[in-house]
FIPAZA-171448 format. One line per 5 residues: number of its first residue (from 1); their letters; for each residue x, y, z of N, C-alpha, C. Coordinates in nm, 3 decimals. Layout:
NUM = a = X,Y,Z,X,Y,Z,X,Y,Z  ...
END
This chain:
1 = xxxxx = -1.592,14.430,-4.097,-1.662,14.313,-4.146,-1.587,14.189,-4.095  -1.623,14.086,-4.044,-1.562,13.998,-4.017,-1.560,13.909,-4.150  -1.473,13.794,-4.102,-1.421,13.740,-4.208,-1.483,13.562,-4.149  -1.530,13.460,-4.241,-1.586,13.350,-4.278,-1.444,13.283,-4.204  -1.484,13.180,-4.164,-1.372,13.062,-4.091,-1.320,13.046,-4.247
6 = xxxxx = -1.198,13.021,-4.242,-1.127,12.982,-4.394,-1.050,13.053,-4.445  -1.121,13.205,-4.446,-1.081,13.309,-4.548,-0.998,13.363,-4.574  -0.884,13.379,-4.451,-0.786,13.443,-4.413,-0.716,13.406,-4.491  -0.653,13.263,-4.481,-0.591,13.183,-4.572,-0.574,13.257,-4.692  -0.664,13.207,-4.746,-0.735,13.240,-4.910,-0.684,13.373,-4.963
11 = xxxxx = -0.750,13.477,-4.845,-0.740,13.613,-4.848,-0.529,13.652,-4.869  -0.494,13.570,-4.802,-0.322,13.561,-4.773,-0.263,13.487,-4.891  -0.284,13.428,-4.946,-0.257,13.308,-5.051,-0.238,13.434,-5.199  -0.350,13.496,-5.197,-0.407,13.569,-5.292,-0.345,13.695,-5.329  -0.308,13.765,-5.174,-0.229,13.880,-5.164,-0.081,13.850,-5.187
16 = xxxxx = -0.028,13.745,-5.153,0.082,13.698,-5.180,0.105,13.675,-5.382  0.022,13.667,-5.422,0.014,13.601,-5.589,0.117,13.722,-5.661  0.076,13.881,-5.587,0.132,13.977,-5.667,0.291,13.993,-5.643  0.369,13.882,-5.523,0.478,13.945,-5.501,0.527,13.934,-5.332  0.620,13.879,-5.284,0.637,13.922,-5.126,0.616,14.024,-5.099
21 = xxxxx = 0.567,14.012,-4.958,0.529,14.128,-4.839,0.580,14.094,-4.719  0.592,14.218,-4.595,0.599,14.145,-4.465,0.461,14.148,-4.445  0.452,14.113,-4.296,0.299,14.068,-4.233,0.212,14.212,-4.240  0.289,14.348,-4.174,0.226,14.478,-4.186,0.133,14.476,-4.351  0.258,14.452,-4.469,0.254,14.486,-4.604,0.066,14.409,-4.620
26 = xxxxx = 0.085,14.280,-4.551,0.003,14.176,-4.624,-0.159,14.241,-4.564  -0.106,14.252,-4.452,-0.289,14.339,-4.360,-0.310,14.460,-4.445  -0.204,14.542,-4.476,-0.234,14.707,-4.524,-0.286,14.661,-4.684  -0.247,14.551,-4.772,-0.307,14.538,-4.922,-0.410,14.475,-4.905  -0.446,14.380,-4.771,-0.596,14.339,-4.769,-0.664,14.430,-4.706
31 = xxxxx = -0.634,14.504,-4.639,-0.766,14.661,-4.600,-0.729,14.724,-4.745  -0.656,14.769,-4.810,-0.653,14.898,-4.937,-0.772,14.775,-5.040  -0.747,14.704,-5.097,-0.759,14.606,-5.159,-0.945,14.520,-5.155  -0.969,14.564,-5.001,-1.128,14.596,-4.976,-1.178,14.670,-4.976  -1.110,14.794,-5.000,-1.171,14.940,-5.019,-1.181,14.959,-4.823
36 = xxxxx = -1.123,14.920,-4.699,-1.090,14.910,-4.628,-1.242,14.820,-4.551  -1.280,14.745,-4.562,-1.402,14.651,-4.484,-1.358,14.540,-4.433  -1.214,14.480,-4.445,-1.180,14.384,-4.382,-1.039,14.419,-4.332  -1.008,14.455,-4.179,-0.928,14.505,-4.102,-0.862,14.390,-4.066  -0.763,14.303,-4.107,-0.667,14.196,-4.055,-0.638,14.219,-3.915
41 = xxxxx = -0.683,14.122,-3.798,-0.563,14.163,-3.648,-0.438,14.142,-3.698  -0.335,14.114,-3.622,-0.223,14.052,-3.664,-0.227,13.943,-3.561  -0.285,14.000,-3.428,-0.353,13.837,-3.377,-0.405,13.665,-3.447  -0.489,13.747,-3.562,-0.519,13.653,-3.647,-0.441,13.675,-3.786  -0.310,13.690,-3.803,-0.223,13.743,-3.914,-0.130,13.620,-3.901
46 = xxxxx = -0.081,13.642,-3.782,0.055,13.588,-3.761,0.090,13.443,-3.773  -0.085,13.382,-3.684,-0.054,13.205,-3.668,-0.135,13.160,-3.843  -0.218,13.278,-3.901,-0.224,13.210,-4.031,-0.120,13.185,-4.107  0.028,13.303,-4.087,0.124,13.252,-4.176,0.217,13.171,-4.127  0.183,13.157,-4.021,0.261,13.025,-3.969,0.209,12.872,-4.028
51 = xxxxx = 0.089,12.903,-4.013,-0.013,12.759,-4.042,0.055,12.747,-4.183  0.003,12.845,-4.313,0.044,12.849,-4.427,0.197,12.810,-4.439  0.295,12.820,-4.390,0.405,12.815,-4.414,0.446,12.645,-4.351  0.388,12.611,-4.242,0.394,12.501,-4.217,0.338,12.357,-4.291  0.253,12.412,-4.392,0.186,12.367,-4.508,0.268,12.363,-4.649
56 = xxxxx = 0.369,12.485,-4.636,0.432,12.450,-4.760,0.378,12.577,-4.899  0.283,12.617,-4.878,0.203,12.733,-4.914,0.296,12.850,-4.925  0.357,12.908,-4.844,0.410,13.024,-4.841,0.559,13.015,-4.765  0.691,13.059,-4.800,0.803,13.057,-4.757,0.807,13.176,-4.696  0.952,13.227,-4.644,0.949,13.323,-4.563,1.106,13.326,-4.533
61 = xxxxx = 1.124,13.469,-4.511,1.273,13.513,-4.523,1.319,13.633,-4.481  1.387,13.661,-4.355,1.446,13.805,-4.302,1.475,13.867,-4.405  1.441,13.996,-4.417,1.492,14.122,-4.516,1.484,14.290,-4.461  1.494,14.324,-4.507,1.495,14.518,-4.469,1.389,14.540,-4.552  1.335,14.612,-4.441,1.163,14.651,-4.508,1.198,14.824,-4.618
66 = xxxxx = 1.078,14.853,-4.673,1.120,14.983,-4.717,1.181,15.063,-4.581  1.175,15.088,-4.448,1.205,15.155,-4.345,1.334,15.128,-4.311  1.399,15.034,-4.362,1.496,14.962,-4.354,1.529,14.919,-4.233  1.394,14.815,-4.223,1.390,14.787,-4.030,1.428,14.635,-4.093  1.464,14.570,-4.013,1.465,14.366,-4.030,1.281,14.336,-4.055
71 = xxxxx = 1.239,14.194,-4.137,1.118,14.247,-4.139,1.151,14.074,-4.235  1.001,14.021,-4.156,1.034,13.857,-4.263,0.892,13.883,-4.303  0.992,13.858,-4.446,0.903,13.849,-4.568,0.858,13.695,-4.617  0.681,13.720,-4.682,0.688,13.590,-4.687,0.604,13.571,-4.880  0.663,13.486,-4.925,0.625,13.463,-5.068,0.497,13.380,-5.133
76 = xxxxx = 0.482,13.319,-5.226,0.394,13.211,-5.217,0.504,13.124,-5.320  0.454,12.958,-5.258,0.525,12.843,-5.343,0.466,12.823,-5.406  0.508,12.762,-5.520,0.417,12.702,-5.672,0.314,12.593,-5.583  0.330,12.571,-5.486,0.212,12.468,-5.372,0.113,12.533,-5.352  0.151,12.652,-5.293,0.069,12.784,-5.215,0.007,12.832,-5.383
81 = xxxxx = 0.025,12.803,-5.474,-0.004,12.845,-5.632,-0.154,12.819,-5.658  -0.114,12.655,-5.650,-0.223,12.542,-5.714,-0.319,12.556,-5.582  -0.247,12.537,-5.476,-0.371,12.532,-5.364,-0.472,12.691,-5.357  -0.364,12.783,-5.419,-0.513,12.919,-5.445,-0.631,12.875,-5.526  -0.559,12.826,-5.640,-0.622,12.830,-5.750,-0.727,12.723,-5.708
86 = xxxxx = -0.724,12.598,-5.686,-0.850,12.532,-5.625,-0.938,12.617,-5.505  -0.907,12.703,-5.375,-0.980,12.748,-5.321,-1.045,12.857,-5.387  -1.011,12.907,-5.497,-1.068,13.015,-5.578,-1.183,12.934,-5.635  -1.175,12.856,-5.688,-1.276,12.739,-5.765,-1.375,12.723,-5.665  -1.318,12.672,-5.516,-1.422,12.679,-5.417,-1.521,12.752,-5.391
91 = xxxxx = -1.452,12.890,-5.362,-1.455,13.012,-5.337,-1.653,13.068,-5.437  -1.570,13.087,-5.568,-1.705,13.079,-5.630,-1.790,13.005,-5.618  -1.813,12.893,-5.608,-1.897,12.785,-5.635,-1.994,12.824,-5.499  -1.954,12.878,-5.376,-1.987,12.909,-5.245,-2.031,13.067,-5.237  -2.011,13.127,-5.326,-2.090,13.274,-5.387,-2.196,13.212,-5.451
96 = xxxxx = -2.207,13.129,-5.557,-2.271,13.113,-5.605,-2.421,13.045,-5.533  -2.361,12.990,-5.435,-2.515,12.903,-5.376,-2.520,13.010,-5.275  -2.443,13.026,-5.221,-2.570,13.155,-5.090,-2.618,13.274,-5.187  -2.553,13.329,-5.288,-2.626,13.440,-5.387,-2.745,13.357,-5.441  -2.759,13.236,-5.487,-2.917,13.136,-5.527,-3.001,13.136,-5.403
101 = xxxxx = -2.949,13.137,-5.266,-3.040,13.123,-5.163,-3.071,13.234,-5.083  -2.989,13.377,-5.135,-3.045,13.475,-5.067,-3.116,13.537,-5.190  -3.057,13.550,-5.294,-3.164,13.637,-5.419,-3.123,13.740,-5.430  -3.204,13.805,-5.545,-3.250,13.938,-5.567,-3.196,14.047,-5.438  -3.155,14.187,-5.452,-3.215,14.279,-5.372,-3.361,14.271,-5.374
106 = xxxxx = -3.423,14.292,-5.249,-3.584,14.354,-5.274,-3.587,14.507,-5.258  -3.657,14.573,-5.301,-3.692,14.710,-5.224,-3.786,14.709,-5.067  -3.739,14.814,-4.987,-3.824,14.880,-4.875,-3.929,14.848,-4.927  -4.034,14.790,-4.823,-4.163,14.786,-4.846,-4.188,14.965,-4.884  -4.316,14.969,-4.914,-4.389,15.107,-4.915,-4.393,15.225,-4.754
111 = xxxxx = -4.339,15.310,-4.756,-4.369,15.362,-4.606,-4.277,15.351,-4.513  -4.178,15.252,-4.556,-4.005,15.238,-4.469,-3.949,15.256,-4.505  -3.837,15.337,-4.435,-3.678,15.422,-4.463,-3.601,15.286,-4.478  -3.473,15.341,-4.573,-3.381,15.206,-4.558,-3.417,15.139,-4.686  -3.292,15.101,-4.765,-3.255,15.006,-4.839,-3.340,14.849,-4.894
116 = xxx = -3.411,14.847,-4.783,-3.476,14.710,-4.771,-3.388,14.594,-4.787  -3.435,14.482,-4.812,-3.349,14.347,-4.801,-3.209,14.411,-4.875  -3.099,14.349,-4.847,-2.970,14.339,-4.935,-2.972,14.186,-4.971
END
């Protein structure tokens, strides 16, 4: 499933709330964590936690991973806190109007295979 311009962030901000991770940690709890529908690159992993960290959002710090390899870990700041908590506010408010403008499931017309509208 791809992911909405924005989300990553959000998606990173969020995974971070429970606790540091390295970058592997942070992709593997956002695939477990979707029931696996959103596959992180690390292409698009790496310059988000850069962006985030250059923001003040998320710190970051060499450590020994469980493998006990070197491995920078990165946290969230009481910044990276408040700024979830408003994109969460966002977040809904933006479920809320495309769920008003797409609706209901419908059913398959009569006579067609398939789910019909989602």
């Amino acid at each position: 499933m791809d992911l909405l311009q924005g989300t990553l962030d959000m998606l990173v901000l969020r995974t971070l709330l429970f606790g540091p991770l390295h970058g592997y940690g942070i992709a593997r709890a956002i695939r477990d964590t979707s029931n696996e529908a959103l596959d992180i690159e690390f292409g698009s992993l790496y310059p988000a936690l850069k962006r985030l960290e250059l923001k003040g959002w998320i710190d970051s710090k060499w450590d020994k991973s469980e493998l006990n390899r070197k491995a920078k870990f990165y946290k969230l700041t009481p910044a990276g806190r408040k700024h979830l908590t408003q994109e969460h506010s966002n977040w809904e408010e933006f479920v809320e109007a495309v769920t008003s403008v797409m609706g209901p499931r419908r059913p398959a017309p009569a006579g067609v295979k398939g789910q019909g509208i989602k």
